[in-house]
N, C-alpha and C positions, 0 to 999 in steps of 0.2 A: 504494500500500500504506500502511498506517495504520500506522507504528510510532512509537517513542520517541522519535525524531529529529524526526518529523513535527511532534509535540506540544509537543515542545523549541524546536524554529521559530517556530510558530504561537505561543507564552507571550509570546517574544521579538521575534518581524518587528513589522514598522513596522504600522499596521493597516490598514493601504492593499492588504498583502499578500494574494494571490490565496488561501492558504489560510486565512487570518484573513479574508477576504470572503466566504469559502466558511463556514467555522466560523461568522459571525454570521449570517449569509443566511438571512431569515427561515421559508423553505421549508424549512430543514435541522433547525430547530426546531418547523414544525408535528407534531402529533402524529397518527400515520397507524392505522388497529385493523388486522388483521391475521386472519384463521382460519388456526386449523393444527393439524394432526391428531397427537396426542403421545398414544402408546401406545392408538390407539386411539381414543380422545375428540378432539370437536372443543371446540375454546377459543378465545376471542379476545387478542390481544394486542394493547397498546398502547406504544407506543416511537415517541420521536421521528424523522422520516424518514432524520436525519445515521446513527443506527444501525441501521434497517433496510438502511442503504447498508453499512454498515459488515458485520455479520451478512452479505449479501449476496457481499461480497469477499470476508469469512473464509472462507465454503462455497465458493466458487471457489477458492480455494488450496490449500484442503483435499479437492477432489473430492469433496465431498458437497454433500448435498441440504440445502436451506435446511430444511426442515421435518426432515432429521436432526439438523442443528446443534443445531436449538432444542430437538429429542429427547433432545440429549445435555446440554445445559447445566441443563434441567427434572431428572434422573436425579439432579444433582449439586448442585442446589439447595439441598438440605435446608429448613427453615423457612421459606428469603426468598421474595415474589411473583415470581413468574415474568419479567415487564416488568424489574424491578432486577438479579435475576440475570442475564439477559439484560447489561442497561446495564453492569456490572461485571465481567459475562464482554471485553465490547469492549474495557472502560478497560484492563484487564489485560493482555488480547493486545497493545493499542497499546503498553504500558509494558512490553514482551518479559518479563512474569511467567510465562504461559502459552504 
């Protein structure tokens, strides 16, 4: 689970550390596009793979559907691109805001 603590660790651990290996790990930072059907429309998304993993557990814990999640976070967006909303919905869950 991705929470505050996680993050707190990983700012902190030695960088040897398996979450700091995992956090720099260049796969976790390629950037992956995505389709997904929100309200109807198909769109593509762009997010680096660490938070489509991320996205991915939040809808596991929350028993819903990935393409809900992103349903809901796009609803609540206002202004921002959809990818940042996205990225800043994650940050905030990890930091128990959300």
């Amino acid at each position: 689970m991705i929470d505050s603590k996680s993050i707190e660790r990983a700012l902190h651990e030695d960088p040897a550390s398996t979450f700091s290996q995992r956090a720099l790990d260049a796969s976790s930072r390629r950037i992956v596009k995505h389709s997904v059907v929100i309200a109807g429309h198909r769109t593509s998304v762009s997010l680096e793979d660490a938070f489509w993993r991320a996205l991915k557990e939040i809808a596991t814990q929350e028993s819903v559907s990935l393409a809900a999640l992103i349903a809901r976070v796009d609803a609540e967006r206002g202004e921002a691109n959809l990818s940042s909303a996205l990225r800043v919905f994650v940050l905030e869950r990890a930091l128990g805001r959300i």
